[in-house]
C-alpha positions as CSV (number, residue, x, y, z in Angstrom):
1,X,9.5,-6.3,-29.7
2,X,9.2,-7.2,-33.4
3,X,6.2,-6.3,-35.3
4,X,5.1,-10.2,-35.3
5,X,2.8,-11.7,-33.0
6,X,4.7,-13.5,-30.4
7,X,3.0,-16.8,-29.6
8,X,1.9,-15.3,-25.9
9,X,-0.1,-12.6,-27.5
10,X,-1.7,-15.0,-30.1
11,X,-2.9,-17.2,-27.0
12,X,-3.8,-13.9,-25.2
13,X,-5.9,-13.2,-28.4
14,X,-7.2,-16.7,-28.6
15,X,-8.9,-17.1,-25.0
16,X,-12.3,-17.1,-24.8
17,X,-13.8,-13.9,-22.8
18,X,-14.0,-15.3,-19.3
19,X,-10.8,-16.8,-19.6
20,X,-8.7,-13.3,-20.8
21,X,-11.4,-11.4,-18.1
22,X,-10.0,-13.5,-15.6
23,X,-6.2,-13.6,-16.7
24,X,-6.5,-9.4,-16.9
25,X,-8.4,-9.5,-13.3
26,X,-5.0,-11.5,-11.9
27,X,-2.9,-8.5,-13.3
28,X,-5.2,-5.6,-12.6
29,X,-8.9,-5.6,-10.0
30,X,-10.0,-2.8,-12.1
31,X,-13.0,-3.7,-13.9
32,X,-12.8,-1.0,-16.3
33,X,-9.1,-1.6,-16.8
34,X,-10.0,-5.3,-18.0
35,X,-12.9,-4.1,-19.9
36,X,-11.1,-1.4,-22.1
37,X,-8.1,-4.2,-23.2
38,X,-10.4,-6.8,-23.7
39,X,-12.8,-4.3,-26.7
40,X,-9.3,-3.5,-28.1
41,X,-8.5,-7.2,-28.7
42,X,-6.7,-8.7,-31.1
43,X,-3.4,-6.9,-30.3
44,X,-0.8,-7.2,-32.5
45,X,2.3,-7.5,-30.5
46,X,2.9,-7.2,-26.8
47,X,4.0,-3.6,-27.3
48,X,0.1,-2.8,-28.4
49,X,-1.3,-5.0,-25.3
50,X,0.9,-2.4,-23.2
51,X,-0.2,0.7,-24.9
52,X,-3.7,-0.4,-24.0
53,X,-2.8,-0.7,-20.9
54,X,-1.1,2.1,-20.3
55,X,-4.1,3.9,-22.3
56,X,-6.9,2.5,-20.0
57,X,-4.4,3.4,-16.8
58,X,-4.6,7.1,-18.3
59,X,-8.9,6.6,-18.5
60,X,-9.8,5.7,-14.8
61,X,-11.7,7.3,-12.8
62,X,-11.2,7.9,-9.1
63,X,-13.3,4.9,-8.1
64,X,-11.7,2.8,-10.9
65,X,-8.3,3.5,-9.2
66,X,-9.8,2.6,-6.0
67,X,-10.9,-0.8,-6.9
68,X,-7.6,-1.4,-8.7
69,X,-5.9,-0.6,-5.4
70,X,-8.0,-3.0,-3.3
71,X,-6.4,-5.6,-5.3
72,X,-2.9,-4.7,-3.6
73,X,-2.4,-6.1,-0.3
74,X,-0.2,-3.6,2.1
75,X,3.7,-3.8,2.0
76,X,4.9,-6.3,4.0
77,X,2.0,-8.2,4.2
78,X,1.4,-10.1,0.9
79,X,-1.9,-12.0,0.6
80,X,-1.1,-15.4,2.3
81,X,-1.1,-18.2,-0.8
82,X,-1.1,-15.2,-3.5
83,X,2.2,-16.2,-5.3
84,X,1.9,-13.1,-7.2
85,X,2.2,-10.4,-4.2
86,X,4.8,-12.5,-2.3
87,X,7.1,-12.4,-5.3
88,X,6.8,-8.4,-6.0
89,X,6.9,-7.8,-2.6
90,X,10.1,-9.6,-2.3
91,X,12.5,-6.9,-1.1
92,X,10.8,-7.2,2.4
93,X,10.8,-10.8,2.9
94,X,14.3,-10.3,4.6
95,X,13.4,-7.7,6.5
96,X,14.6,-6.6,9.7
97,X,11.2,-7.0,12.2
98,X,12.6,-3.5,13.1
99,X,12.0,-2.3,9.2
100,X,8.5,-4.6,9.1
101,X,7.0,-2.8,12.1
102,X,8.1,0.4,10.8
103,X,6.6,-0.1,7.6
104,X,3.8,-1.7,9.6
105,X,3.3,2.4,10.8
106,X,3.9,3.6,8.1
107,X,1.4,1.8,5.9
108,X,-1.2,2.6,8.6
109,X,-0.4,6.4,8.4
110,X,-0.5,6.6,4.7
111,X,-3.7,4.3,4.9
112,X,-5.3,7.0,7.2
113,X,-4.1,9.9,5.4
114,X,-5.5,8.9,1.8
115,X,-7.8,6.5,2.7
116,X,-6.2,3.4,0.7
117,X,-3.5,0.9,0.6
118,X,0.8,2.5,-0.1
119,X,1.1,0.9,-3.7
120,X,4.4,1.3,-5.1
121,X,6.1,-1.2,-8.1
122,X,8.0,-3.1,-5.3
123,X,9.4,-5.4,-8.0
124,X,13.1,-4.9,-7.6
125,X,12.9,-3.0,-4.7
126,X,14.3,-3.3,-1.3
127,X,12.6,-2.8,1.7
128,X,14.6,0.3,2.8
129,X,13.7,1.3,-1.0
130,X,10.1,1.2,-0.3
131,X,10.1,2.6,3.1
132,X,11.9,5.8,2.2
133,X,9.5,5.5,-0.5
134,X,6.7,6.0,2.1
135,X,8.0,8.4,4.1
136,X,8.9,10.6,1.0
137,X,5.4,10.3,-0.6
138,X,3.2,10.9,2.7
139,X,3.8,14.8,2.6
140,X,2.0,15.2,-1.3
141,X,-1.0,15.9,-2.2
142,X,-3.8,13.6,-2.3
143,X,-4.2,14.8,-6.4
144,X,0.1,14.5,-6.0
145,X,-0.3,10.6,-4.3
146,X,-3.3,10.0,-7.0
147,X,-1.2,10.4,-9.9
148,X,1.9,8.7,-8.7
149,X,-0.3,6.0,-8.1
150,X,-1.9,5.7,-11.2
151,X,2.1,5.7,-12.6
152,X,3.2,2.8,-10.4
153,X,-0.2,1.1,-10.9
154,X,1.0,1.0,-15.1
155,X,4.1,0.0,-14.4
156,X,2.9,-3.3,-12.1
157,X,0.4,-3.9,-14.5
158,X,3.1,-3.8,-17.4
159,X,4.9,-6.2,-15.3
160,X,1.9,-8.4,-14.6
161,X,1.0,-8.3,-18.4
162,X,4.6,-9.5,-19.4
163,X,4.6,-12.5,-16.9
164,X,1.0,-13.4,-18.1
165,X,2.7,-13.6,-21.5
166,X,5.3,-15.5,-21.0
167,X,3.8,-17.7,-18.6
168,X,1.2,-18.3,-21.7
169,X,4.2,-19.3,-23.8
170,X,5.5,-21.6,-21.4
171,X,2.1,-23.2,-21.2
């Protein structure tokens, strides 16, 4: 990124507070995630936007992560009419109903093991990718999973942030 403001971060700027809330809500359901990029508003470039983001990733709290996570259906099962899931979730569209009822079990053991949804970037990934994925991650910690978590949670919302921008552009 250059050190100008790209036309998608000056219309990010620009929108009026419940429009931005709602445009960060779509990318992240934490609260406090939306509320800490919002106060740092105007951002310079998109570069700043994601340092924010990744900033205000690094802030939540346990319960901020939680409600984050409850914004993420389960792999495999993307929220029916929610373009945004189907697409990252893409890698298990094709899937085998052998591998979809497998990661079927798997999301439930993981579920009951940590209490919450298996969220992984799944943008570019396979669905063998994010099965192993699953099966490598069920044996950590639950301090281990919180922290990978929070890591995979940046990089979706990094993602999320980028399409938002560009979309913006197109607009």
């Amino acid at each position: 990124m250059t050190s100008s403001t790209t036309p998608g971060i000056a219309r990010f700027n620009a929108l009026a507070e419940p429009a931005a809330t709602a445009a960060l809500h779509e990318a992240c359901a934490s609260s406090a995630w939306g509320s800490k990029l919002l106060s740092r508003r105007p951002y310079a470039t998109a570069e700043d936007l994601f340092a924010a983001s990744d900033a205000a990733m690094a802030e939540l709290t346990s319960d901020d992560l939680a409600e984050a996570m409850a914004g993420h259906p389960p792999i495999g099962r993307p929220k029916p009419g929610d373009p945004t899931s189907s697409r990252e979730q893409r890698g298990m569209a094709g899937a085998s109903g052998e591998l979809k009822a497998e990661m079927l079990e798997l999301n439930l053991a993981y579920q009951e093991k940590f209490g919450h949804v298996f969220l992984i970037c799944a943008t570019g990934r396979t669905g063998e990718q994010m099965r192993d994925a699953v099966k490598e991650r069920i044996g950590n910690s639950p301090e281990q999973e919180r922290e990978i978590v929070r890591a995979e949670l940046g990089k979706i919302n990094r993602i999320r942030l980028t399409r938002l921008l560009e979309e913006e552009e197109t607009a």
